[in-house]
C-alpha positions as CSV (number, residue, x, y, z in Angstrom):
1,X,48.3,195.1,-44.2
2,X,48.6,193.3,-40.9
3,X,50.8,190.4,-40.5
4,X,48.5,187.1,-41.1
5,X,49.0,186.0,-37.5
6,X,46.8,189.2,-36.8
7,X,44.9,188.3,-39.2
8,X,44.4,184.5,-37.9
9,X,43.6,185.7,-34.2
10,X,40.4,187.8,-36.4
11,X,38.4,184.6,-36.1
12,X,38.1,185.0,-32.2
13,X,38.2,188.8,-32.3
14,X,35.4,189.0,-35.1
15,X,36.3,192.1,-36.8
16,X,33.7,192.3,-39.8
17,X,33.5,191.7,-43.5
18,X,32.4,192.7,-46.8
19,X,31.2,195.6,-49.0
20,X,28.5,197.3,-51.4
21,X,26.9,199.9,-52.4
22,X,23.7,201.2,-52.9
23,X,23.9,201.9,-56.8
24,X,26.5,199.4,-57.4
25,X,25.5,195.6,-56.4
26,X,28.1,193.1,-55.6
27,X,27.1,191.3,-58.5
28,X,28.7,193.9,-60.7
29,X,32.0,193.2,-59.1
30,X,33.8,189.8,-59.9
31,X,35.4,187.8,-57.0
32,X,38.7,187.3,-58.0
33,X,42.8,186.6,-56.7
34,X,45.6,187.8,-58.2
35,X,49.1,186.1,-57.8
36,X,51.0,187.9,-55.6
37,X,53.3,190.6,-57.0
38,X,52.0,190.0,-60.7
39,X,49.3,192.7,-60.3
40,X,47.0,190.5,-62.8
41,X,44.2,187.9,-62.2
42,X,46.1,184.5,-62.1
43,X,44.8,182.2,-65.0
44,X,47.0,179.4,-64.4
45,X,45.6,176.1,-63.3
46,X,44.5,176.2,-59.5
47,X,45.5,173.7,-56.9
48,X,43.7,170.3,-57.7
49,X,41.7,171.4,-61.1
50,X,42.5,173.3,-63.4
51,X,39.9,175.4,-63.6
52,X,38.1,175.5,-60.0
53,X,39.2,175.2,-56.7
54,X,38.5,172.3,-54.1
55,X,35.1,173.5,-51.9
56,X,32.9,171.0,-50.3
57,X,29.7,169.9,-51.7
58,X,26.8,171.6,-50.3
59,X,24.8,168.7,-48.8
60,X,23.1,168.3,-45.5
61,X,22.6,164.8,-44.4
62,X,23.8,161.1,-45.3
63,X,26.3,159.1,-43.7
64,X,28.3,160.7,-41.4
65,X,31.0,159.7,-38.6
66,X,30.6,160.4,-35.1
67,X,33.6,161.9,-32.9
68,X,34.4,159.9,-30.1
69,X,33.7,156.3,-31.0
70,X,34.0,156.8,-34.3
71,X,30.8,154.7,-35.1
72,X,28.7,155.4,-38.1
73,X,25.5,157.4,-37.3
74,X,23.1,158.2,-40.5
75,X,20.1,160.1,-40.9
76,X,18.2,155.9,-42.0
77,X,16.2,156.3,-39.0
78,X,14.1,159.8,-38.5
79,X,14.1,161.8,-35.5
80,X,10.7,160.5,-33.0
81,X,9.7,164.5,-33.0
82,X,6.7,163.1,-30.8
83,X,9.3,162.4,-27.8
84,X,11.3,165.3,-26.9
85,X,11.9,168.9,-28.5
86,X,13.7,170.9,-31.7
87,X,15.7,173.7,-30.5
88,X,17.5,176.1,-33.8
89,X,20.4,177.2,-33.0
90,X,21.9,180.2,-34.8
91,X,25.3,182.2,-33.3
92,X,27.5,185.1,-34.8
93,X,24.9,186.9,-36.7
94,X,26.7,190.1,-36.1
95,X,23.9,192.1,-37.7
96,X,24.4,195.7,-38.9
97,X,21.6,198.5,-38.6
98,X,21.1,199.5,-42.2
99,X,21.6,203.3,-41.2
100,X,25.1,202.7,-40.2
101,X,26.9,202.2,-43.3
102,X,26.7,204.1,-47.0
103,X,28.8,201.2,-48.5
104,X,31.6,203.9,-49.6
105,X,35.0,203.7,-48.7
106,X,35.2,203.2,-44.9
107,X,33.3,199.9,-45.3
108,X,34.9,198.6,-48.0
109,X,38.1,198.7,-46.5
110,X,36.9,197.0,-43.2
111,X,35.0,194.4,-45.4
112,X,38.1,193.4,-47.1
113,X,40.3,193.5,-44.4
114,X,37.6,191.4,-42.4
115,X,37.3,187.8,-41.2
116,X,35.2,186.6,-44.2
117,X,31.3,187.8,-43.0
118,X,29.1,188.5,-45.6
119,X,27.6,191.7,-44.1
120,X,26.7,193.3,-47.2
121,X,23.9,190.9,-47.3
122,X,22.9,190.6,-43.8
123,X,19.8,192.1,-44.2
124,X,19.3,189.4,-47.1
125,X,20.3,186.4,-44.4
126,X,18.4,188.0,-41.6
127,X,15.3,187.9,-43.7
128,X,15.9,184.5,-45.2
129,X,16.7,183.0,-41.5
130,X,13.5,184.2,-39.9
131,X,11.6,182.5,-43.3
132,X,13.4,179.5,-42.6
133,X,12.8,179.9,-38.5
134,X,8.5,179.8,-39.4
135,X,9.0,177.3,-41.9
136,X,10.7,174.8,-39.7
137,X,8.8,175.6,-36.9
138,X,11.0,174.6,-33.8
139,X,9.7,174.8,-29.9
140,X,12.8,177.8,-29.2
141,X,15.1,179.7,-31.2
142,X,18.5,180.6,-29.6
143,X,21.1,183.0,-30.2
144,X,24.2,181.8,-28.7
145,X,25.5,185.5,-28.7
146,X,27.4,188.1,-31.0
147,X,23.8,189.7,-32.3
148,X,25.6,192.5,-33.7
149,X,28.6,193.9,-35.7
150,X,30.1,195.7,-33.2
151,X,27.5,196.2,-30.2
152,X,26.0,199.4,-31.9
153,X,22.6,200.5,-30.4
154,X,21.1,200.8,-33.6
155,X,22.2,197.6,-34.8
156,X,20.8,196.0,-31.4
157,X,17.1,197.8,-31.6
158,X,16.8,197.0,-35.4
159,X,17.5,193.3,-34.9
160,X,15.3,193.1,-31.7
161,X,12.4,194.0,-34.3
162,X,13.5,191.2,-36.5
163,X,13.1,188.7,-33.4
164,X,9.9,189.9,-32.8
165,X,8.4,189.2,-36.2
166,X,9.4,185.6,-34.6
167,X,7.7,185.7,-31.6
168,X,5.0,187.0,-33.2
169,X,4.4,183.6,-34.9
170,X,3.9,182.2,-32.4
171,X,7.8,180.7,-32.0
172,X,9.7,181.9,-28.9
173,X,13.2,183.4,-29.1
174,X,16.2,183.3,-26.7
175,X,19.5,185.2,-26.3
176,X,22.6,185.5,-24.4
177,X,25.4,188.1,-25.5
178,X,28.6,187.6,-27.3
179,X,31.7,189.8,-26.7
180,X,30.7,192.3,-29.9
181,X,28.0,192.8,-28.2
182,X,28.0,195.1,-25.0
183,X,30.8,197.8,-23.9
184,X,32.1,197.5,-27.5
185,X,33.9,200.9,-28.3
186,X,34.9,199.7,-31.8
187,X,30.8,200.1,-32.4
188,X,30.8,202.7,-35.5
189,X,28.8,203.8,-38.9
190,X,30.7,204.2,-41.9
191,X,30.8,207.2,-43.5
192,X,32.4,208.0,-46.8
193,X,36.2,207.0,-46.1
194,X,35.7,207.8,-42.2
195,X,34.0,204.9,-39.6
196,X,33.2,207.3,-36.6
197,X,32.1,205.9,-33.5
198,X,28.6,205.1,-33.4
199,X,26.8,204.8,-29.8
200,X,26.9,201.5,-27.8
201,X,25.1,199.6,-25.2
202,X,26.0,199.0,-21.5
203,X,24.5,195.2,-20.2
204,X,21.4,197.0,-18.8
205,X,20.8,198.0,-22.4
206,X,21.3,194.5,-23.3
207,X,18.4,193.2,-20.7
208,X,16.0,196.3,-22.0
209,X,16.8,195.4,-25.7
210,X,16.3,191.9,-25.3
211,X,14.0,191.6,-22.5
212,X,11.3,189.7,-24.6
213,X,13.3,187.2,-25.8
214,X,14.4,185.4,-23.0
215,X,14.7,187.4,-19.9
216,X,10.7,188.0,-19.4
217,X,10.1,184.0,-19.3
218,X,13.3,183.3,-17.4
219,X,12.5,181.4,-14.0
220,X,15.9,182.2,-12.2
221,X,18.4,185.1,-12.9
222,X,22.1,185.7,-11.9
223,X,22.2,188.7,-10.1
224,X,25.9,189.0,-11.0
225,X,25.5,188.8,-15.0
226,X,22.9,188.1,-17.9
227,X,22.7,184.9,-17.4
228,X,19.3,183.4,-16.5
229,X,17.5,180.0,-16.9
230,X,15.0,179.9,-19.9
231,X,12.3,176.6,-19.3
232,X,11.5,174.7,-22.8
233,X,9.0,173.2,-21.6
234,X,8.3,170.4,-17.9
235,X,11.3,168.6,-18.3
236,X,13.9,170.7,-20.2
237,X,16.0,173.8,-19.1
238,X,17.8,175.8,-21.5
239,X,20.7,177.4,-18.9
240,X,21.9,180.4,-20.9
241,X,25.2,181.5,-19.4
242,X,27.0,185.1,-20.0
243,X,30.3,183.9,-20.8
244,X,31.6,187.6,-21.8
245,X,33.6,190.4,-20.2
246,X,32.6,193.9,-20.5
247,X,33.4,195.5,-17.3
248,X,35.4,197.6,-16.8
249,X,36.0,197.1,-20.7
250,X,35.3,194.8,-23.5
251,X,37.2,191.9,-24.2
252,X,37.1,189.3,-26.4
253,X,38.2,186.5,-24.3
254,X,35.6,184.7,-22.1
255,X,35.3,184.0,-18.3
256,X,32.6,183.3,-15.8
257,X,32.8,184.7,-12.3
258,X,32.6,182.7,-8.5
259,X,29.4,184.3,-8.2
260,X,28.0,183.2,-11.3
261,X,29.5,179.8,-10.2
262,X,27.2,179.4,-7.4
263,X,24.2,180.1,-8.9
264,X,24.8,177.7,-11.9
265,X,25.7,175.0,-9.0
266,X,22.2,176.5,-7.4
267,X,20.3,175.6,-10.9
268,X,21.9,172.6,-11.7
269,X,21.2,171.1,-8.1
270,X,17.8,172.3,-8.4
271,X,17.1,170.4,-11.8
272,X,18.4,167.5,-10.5
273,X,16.1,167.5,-7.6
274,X,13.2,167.7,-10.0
275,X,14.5,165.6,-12.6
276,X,14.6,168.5,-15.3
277,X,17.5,168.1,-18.3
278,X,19.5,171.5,-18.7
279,X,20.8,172.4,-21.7
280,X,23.6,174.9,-21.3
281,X,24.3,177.5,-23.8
282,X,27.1,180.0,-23.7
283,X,29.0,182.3,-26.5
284,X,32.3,181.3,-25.7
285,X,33.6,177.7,-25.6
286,X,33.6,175.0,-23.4
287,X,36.1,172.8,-24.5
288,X,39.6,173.5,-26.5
289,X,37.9,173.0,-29.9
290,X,41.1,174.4,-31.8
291,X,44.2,173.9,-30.9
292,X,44.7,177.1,-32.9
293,X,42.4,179.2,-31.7
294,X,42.6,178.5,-27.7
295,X,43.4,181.9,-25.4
296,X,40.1,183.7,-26.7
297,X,37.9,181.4,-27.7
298,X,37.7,179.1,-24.8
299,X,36.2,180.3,-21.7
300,X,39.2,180.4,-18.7
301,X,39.4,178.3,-16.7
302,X,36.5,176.4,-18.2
303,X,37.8,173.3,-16.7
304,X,35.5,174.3,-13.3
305,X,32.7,174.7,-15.2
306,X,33.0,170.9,-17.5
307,X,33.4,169.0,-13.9
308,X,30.3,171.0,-12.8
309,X,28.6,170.3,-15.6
310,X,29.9,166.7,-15.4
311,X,29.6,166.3,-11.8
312,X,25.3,167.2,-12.4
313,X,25.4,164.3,-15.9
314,X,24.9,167.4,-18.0
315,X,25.3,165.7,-21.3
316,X,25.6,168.7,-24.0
317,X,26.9,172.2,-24.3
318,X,26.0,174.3,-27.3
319,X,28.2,177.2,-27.9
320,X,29.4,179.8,-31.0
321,X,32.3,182.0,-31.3
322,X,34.7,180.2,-33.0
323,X,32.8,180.8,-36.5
324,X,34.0,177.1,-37.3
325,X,31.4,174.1,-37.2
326,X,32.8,172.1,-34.9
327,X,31.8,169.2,-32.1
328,X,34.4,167.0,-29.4
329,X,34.0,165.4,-26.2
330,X,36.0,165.8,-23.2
331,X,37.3,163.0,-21.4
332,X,38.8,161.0,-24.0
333,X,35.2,160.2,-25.5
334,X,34.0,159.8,-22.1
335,X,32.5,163.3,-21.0
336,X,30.2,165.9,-22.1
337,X,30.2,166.6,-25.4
338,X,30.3,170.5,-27.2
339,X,28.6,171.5,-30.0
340,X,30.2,174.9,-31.7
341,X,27.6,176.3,-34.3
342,X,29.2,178.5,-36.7
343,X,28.6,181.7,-37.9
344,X,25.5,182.7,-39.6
345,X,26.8,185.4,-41.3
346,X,30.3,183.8,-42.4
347,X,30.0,180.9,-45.4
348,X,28.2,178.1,-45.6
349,X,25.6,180.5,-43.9
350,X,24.1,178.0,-41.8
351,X,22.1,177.1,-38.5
352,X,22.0,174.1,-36.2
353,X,19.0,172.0,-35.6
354,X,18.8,170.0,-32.2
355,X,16.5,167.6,-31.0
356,X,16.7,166.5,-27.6
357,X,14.5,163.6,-26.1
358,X,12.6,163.2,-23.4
359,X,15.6,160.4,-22.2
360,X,18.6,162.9,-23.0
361,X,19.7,161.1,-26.1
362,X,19.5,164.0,-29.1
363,X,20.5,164.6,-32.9
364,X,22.4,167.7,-34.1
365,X,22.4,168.4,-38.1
366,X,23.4,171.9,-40.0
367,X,21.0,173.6,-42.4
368,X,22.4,175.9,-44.9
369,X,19.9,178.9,-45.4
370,X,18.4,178.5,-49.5
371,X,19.4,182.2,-50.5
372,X,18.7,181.1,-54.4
373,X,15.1,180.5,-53.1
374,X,14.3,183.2,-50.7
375,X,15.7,185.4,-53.9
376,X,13.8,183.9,-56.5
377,X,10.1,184.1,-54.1
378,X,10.9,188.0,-54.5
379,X,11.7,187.9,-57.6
380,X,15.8,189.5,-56.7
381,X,17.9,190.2,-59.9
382,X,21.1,190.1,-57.8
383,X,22.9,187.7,-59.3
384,X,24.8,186.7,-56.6
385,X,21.5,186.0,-54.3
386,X,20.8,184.1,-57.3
387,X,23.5,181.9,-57.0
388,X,24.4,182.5,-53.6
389,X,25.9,178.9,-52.8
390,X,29.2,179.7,-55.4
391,X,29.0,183.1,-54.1
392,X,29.3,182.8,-50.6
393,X,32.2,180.2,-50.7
394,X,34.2,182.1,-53.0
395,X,33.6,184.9,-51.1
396,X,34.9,183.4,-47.9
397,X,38.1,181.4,-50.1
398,X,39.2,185.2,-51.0
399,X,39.1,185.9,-47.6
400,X,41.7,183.3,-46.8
401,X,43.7,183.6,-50.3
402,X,44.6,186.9,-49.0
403,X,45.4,186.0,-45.5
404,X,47.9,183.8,-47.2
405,X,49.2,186.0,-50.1
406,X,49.3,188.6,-46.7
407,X,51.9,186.5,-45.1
408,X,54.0,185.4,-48.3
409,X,54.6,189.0,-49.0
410,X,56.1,189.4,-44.9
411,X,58.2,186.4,-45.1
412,X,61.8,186.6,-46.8
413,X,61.3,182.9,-47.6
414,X,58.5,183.2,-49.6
415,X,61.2,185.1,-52.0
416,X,62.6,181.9,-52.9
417,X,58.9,180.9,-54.9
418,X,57.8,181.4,-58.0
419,X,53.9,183.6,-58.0
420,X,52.7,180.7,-59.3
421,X,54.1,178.7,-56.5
422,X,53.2,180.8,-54.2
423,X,49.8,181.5,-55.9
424,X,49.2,176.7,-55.3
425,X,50.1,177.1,-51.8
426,X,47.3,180.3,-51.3
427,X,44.8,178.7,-52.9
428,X,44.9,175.4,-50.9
429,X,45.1,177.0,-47.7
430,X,41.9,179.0,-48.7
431,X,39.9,176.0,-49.9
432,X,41.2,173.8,-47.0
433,X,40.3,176.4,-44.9
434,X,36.2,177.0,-46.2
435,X,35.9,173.4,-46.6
436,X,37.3,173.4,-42.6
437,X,34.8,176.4,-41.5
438,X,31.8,174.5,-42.5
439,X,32.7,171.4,-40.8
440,X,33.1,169.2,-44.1
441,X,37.1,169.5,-44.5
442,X,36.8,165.6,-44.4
443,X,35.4,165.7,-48.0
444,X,38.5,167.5,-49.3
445,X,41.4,166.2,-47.9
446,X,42.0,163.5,-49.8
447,X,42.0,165.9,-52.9
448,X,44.1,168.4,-51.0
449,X,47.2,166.1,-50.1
450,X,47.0,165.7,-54.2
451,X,48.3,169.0,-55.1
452,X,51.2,171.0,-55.9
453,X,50.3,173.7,-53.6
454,X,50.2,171.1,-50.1
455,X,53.2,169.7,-51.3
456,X,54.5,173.1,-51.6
457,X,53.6,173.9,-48.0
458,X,55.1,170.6,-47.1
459,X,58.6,171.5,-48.1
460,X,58.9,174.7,-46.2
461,X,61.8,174.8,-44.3
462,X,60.4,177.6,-42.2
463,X,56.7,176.3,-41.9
464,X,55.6,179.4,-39.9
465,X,51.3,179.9,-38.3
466,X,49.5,179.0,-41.9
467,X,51.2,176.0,-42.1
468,X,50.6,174.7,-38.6
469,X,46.5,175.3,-39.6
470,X,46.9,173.6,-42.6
471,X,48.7,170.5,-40.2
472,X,45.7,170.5,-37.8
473,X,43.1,171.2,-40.5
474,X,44.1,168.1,-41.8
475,X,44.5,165.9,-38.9
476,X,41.0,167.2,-37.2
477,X,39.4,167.5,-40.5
478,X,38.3,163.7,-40.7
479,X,34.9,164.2,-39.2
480,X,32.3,165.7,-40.4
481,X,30.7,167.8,-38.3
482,X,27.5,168.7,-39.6
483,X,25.7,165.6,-37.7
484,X,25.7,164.2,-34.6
485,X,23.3,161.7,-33.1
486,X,23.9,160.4,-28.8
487,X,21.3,157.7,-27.6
């Protein structure tokens, strides 16, 4: 086992998750946590209940609290869909070609020593979202980046088809690359125990791949990376900018070159001229949206780019990456605000939904994908498609028990707790933390600070990384950040 702190820095390298096989569904294998060093499913009374741990309610919608002002905004008064446009955003699908994996071994072990994505049922989710996509009918669909597992060829190709069933209803798609996705060495296919390399893609690949879902309608290019300007429609640009290094290697970090520079300065100057709204999009982030997760996650030196993006009265930046649902605004509450969209692949499973009028002012709300209704029209005996809502959050909460059972069993302090104690603490740092990843830690907190396991963390005398996320899950955590509405 790695330390946790390795594990932690997982959500902004986006190793992979979880496991199945062909004659053996996950639905035959119970979700469980066992107290560390007892070797046997725990059956005392969990953090906060007795009998079930604290997860937020799956709801999209209702009264929600806006960051910055911190003024109510609710959902009273519907979206005028007859003045402006809907955008659906999805990021961090990291889809797997079905070819590349046997579910033995090999990837098990990389599932459960992932970062909490459901890739056993990708193909489930991929299916589902593109249902979802035609049902709701949006003017664009946009990527923000991290298409694939690990930037495997096959994995590219076999989503490009997906897409294409898209476009093919008549609903346009556009990408941008994430840092799985191009120059990624760690691409493989999983083979009994073994997970030998599997061939990856170079960023000409990436434009070949992809060329019809963005890059054929794109009415400007940057000749310096794969970053082009997509055209919504008259008055909207969406800018999609290639926030990702791959040359000479891959990294997982983001930056944007002084050549890219001037031609965003070139587009943004440009709109302005002809009073067209830009929209940029990028993988990586724009603002310090964690104040765990900083080095990797936001782009360097992203500071040019917000007083660019300022300096033109860009008012929104949609980005991914961070696999947390997220939103701030820079300035104080004065600047441009960020949207992070988080990962369709890790729990709650879910997408963003913009719309953005004619005057700039727009509305942001999360939909989780209905897996329990896409698996009933089919008529799916998996129970956990069935009941994929429980599934998928205690699928993610195991994820996170372990991270923290990982680190107990590395620190000589934890010695001094009981494997009950230390069986509280891990299971409140995992519900914190699924609550936190789906932007709704805001309706748990109050029913966190309650129990024995946060006191427990509380009294460390060496607080060490998990407790510093539990202190910032809790003092960001009083938004909800499933909704935002700017008028």
């Amino acid at each position: 086992m790695k330390k946790w702190l390795l594990a932690a820095a997982a959500v902004c390298v986006l190793i992979s998750g979880c496991s199945r096989r062909e004659e053996e569904s996950w639905s035959d294998r119970e979700v469980e946590t066992t107290a560390e060093g007892s070797g046997e499913k725990s059956t005392e009374g969990t953090a906060g209940s007795e009998s079930e741990h604290i997860l937020p309610s799956d709801d999209n919608g209702g009264e929600e609290t806006r960051e910055g002002d911190q003024e109510k905004s609710t959902e009273e008064e519907p979206w005028d869909g007859d003045t402006g446009r809907t955008i659906l955003l999805a990021s961090d699908i990291h889809y797997l070609a079905r070819q590349l994996t046997d579910f033995q071994q090999g990837f098990t072990y990389r599932v459960e020593h992932g970062d909490g994505k459901i890739v056993p049922y990708i193909w489930e989710i991929t299916d589902a979202f593109i249902q979802e996509v035609k049902e709701t009918d949006p003017d664009l669909v946009v990527l923000s980046g991290d298409l694939t597992y690990n930037g495997e060829r096959a994995s590219h190709e076999e989503l490009a088809d997906h897409l294409k069933e898209i476009e093919d209803s008549g609903i346009p798609v556009a990408v941008i690359p994430g840092n799985h996705d191009i120059n990624n060495t760690a691409a493989a296919q999983f083979v009994g125990e073994m997970a030998p390399q599997a061939e990856y893609i170079q960023a000409e690949d990436f434009e070949e791949i992809y060329y019809e879902f963005g890059y054929e309608e794109a009415i400007s290019r940057d000749p310096a990376s794969l970053s082009y300007v997509y055209p919504v429609d008259e008055i909207t640009w969406a800018l999609m900018l290639d926030t990702c290094q791959y040359e000479p290697y891959n990294q997982v970090g983001g930056m944007i070159s002084n050549e890219t520079y001037h031609w965003i300065e070139e587009q943004l100057e440009l709109a302005w001229d002809q009073g067209i709204h830009v929209i940029p999009i990028g993988h990586h982030n724009l603002l310090d949206e964690s104040e765990i997760y900083v080095e990797d996650c936001t782009i360097e030196h992203s500071e040019r780019l917000i007083e660019m993006l300022e300096g033109w009265e860009v008012l929104l930046f949609l980005s991914g990456h961070l696999h947390v649902q997220h939103f701030m605004q820079s300035g104080d509450g004065e600047g441009i605000y960020e949207i992070v969209s988080s990962s369709l692949a890790t729990s709650p499973c879910q997408y963003g939904i913009l719309h953005y009028g004619d005057d700039g002012s727009f509305e942001y709300k999360t939909k989780a994908l209905d897996m329990e209704s896409w698996a009933k029209a089919r008529d799916v005996t998996d129970s956990n498609l069935l009941n994929f809502t429980e599934f998928r959050d205690e699928f993610l909460y195991k994820v996170f028990y372990n991270q923290a059972q990982d680190e107990f069993s590395q620190s000589q302090a934890a010695a001094d707790y009981t494997d009950y104690e230390r069986h509280a603490m891990a299971d409140v740092y995992a519900a914190l933390k699924v609550a936190y990843y789906a932007g709704k830690a805001a309706k748990v907190i109050d029913q966190v600070e309650t129990t024995q396991g946060y006191d427990l963390w509380l009294q460390r005398t060496q607080p060490g990384v998990l407790y510093q996320y539990i202190e910032f899950m809790v003092a960001d955590g009083k938004v909800d950040y499933n909704y935002l509405r700017v008028e």
